[in-house]
C-alpha positions in Angstrom: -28.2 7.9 -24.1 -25.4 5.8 -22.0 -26.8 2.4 -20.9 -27.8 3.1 -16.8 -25.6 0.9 -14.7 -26.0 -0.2 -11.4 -23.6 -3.0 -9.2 -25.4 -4.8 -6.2 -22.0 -5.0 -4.3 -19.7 -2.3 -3.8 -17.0 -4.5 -2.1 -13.4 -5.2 -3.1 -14.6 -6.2 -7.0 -17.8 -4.4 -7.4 -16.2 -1.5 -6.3 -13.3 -1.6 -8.3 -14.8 -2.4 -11.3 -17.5 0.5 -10.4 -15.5 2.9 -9.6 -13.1 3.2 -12.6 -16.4 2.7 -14.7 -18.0 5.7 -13.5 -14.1 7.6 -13.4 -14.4 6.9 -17.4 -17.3 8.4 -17.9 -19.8 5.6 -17.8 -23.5 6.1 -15.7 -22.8 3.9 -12.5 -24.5 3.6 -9.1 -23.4 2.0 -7.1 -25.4 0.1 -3.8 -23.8 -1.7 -0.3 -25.0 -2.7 2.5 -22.6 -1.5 4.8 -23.5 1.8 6.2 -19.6 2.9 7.3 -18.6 2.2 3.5 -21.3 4.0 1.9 -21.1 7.1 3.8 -17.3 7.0 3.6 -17.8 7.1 -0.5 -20.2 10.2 0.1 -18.1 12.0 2.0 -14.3 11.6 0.4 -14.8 9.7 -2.7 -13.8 6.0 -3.4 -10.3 5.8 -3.3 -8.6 3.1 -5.7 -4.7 1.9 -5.5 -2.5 -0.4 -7.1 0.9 -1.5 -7.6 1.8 1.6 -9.5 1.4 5.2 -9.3 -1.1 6.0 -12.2 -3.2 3.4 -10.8 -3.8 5.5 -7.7 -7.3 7.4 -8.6 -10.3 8.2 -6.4 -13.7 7.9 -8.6 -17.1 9.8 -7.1 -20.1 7.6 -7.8 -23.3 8.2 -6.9 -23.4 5.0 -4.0 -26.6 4.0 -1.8 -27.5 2.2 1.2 -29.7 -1.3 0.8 -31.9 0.7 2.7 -32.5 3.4 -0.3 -32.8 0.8 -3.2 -36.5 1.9 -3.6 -35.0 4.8 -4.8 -34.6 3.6 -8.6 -38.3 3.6 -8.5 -38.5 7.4 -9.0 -35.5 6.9 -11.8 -34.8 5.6 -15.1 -34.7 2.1 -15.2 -31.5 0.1 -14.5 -30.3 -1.5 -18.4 -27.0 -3.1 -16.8 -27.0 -4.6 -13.4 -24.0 -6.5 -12.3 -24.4 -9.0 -9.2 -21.1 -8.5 -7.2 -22.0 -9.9 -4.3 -21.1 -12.4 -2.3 -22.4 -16.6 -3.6 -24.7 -17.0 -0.9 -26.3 -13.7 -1.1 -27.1 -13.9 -4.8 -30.6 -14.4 -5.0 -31.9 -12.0 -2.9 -30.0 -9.1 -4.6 -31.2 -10.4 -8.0 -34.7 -10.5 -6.1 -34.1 -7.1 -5.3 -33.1 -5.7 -8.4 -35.4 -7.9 -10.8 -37.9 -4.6 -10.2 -35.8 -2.1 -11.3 -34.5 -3.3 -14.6 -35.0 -2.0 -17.8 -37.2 -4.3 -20.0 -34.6 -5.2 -22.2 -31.9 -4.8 -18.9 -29.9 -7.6 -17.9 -27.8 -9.2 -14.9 -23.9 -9.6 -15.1 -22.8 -12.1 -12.7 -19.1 -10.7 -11.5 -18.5 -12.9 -8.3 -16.6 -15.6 -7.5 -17.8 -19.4 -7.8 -21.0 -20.2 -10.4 -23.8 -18.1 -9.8 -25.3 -17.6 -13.7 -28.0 -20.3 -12.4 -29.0 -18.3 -9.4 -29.9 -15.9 -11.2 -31.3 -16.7 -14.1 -33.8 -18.5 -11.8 -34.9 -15.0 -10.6 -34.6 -13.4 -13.6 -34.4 -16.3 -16.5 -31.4 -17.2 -19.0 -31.7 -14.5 -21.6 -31.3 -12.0 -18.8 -28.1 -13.0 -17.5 -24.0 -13.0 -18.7 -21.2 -14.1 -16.7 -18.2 -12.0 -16.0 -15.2 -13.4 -14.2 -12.2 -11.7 -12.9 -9.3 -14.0 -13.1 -6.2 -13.4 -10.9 -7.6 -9.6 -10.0 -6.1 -9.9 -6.1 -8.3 -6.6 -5.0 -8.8 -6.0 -1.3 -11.3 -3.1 0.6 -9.2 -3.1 3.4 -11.4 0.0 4.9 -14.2 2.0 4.5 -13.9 3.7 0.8 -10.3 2.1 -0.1 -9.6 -0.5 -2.3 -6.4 -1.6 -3.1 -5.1 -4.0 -6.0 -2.4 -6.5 -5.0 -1.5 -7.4 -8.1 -0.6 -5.9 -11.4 -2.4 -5.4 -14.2 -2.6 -8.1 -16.6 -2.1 -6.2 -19.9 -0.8 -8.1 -22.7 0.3 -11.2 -20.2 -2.7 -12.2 -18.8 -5.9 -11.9 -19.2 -8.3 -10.8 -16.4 -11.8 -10.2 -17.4 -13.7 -12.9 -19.5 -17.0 -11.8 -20.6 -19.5 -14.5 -21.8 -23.2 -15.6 -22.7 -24.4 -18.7 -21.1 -25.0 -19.9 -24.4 -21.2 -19.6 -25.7 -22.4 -17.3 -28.6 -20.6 -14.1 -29.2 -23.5 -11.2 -28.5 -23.5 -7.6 -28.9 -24.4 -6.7 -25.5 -21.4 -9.3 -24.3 -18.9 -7.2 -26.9 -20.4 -3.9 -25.4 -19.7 -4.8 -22.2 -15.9 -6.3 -22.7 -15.4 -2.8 -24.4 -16.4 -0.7 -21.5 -13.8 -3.2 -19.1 -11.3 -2.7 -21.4 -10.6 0.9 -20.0 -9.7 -0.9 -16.9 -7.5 -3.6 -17.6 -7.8 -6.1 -20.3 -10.9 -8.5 -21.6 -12.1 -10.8 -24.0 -15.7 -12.0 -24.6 -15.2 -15.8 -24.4 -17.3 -18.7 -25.8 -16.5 -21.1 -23.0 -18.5 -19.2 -20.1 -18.4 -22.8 -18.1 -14.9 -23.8 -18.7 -13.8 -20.1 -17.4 -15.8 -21.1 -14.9 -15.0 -24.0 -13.4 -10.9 -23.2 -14.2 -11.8 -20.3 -12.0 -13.2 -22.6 -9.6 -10.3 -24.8 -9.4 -7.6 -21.7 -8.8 -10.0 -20.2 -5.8 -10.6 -23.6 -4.2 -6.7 -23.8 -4.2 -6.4 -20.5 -2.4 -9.2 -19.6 -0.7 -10.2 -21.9 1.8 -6.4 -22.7 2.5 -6.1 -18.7 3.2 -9.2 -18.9 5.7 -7.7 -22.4 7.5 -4.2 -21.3 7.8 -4.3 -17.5 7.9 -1.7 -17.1 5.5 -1.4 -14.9 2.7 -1.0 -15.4 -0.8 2.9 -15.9 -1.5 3.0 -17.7 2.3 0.8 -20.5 0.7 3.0 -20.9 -1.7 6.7 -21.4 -0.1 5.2 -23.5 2.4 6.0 -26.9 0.9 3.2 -28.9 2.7 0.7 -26.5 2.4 1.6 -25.7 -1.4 1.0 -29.5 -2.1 -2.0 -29.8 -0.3 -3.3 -26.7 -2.6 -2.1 -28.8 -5.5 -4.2 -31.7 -4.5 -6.9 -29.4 -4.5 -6.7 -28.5 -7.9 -6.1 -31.6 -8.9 -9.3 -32.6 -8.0 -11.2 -30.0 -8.8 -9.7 -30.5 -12.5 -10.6 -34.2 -13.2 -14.1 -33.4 -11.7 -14.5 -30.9 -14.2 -13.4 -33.0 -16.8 -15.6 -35.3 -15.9 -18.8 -33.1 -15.9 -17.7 -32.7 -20.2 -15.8 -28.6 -18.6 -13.3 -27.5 -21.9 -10.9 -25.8 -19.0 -8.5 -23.3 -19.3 -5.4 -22.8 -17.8 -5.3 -22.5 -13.6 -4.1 -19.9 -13.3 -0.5 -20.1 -15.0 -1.4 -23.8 -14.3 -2.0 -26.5 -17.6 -4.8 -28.3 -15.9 -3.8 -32.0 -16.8 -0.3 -30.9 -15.6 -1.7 -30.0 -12.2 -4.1 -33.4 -12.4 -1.0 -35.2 -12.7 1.0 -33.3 -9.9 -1.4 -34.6 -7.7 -1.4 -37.8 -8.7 2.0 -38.6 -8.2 3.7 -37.4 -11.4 7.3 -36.4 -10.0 8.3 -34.5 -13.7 4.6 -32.8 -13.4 4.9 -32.0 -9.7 8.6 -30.3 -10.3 6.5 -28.0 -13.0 3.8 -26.6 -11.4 5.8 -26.3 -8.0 8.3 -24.4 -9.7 5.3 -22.7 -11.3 3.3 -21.6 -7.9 7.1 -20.3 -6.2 7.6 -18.2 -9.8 4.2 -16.0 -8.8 5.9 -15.4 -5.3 8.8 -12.7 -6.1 7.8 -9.1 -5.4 7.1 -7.9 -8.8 4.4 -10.8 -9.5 2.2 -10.4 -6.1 2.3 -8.2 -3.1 3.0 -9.3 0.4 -0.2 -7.7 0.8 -2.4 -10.1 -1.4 -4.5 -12.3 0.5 -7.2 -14.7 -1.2 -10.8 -13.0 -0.4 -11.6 -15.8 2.1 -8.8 -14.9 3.6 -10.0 -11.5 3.8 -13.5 -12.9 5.4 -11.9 -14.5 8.2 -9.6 -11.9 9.4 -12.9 -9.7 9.3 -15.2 -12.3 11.1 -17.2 -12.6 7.5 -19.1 -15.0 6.6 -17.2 -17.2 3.9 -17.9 -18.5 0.7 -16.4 -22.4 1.5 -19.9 -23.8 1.2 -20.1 -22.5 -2.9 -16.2 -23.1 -3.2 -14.6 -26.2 -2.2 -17.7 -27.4 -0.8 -19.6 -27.3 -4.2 -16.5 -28.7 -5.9 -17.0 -31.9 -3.6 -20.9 -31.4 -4.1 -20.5 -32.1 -7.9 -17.6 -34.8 -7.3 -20.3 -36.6 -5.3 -22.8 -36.4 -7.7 -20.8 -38.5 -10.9 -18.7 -40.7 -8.0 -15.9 -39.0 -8.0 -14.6 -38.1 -4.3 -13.0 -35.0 -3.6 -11.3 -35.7 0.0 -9.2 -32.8 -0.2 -12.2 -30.6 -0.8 -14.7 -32.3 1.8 -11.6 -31.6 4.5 -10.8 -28.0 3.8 -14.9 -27.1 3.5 -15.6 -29.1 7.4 -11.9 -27.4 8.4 -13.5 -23.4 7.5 -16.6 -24.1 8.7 -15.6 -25.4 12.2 -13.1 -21.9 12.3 -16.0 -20.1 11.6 -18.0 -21.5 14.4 -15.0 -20.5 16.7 -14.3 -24.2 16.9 -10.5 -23.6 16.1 -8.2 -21.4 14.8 -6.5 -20.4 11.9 -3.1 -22.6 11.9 -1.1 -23.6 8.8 -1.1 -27.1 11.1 -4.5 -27.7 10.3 -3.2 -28.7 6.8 0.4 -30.1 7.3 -1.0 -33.6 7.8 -1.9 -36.0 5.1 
């Protein structure tokens, strides 16, 4: 019998990944809470686009309302249940769905920032795994579409990194990196905190500047101020997780002591990862269309996810005395544009 699947989230991420599971065969429900969505998904299927033809599919998943999660009490019990919503709504989805699991069922954590502690204080640690999506650019741009901005990783990159919290290699994490594989490619990884935190570093470089400035993705970049103040970013970001004992990975395309040093002053390290960030800007390599998630929140009057983004990143620095300026700045800047205090404006960042 195929493992029953459920994703609490059926946004940009959870519904991508959802949707081509279910499209391969897999048992997948999927759950939102916005009623537009859901019905949209009922009535036309959820339609799925990327950068090429073949990637243009629409899946039909079974998908329900918040309102009709009581539902799985009349069904067979969830074994796979993966969190895809948004940081600061975590708990009370893993709350939710805490009933309905299997008793050998589990919680995947496929969200952005570091939510594995969330929920294994709902649910404890052996019933949680991380997934991260690394450099996935996906978009629900209406009701029942999602579109991918970038293209697939393949053999170049990466995207999905499976792991336990523990770092050990686990048959459940190998089961799951095999059913992801059908969508684009995956590896179970040992270093669930490194992935982590690099991922951290590359979304606190993007995200919050998207929100502040209301640019998108490649306009971040050729911006020369705002591109080095996204540099200081990571560079901060980077020697904090250093310092918290973090084995990172690459940012991105980014070595992370070569982005450290960019923003520290290193001219020969600076010339590298500028020429770096502009490289990911031609056509082929991003869309026009890609805009950082945060981004995405603010055009849509969304709550954002600073708070467990930059703002956690200058949480942690403040913790083991080591200020994050950069990060405290961008987190006060988003939150004061979210309280209709200001604008979106690339000025807010082309000061020092």
């Amino acid at each position: 019998m195929k493992p029953r699947i459920a994703f609490m989230g059926a946004g940009a991420v959870g519904g991508y990944v959802g949707g081509h599971l279910h499209r391969m065969g897999h048992d997948v429900t999927l759950i939102d809470a916005w009623p537009e969505h859901v019905a949209a998904v009922r009535a036309n299927g959820l339609v799925l686009t990327g950068m090429t033809e073949a990637e243009n599919v629409t899946a039909h998943p079974p998908i329900l309302h918040l309102t009709q999660v009581q539902d799985f009490s009349k069904q067979r019990p969830i074994d796979i249940c993966f969190i895809s919503v948004k940081s600061y709504d975590t708990e009370w989805a893993a709350m939710m769905m805490r009933q309905y699991l299997a008793p050998g069922g589990y919680m995947v954590s496929l969200q952005n920032c570091i939510n594995e502690e969330r929920i294994a204080n709902i649910v404890g640690w052996g019933r949680v795994l991380g997934c991260i999506a690394a450099a996935i650019s996906v978009d629900m741009f209406e009701a029942g579409h999602i579109r991918r901005t970038v293209p697939k990783g393949g053999a170049n990159h990466t995207v999905f990194r499976v792991g336990e919290v523990h770092g050990r290699v686990t048959a459940r994490a190998e089961a799951i990196a095999e059913m992801i594989a059908g969508i684009d490619s995956v590896k179970v990884t040992t270093n669930l905190w490194g992935e982590r935190w690099s991922k951290l570093c590359l979304n606190g470089m993007r995200n919050g500047v998207s929100a502040a400035t209301g640019l998108g993705g490649n306009e971040i970049d050729q911006h020369d101020a705002i591109r080095r103040f996204s540099i200081r970013l990571g560079g901060e970001a980077v020697r904090i997780g250093q310092a918290l004992g973090y084995q990172l990975e690459n940012i991105g395309k980014l070595p992370p002591e070569k982005l450290a040093l960019a923003s520290e002053g290193d001219v020969g390290a600076l010339a590298e990862v500028e020429a770096l960030m502009l490289a990911g800007t031609n056509a082929a390599a991003r869309s026009n269309l890609q805009r950082p998630s945060m981004g995405q929140d603010m055009l849509k009057g969304r709550r954002t996810e600073i708070a467990f983004m930059n703002g956690f990143v200058a949480e942690k620095g403040a913790e083991i005395g080591r200020p994050a300026g950069a990060h405290v700045r961008l987190t006060e800047l988003v939150q004061a544009i979210e309280r209709g205090e200001k604008q979106p404006d690339p000025a807010h960042l082309m000061t020092p």
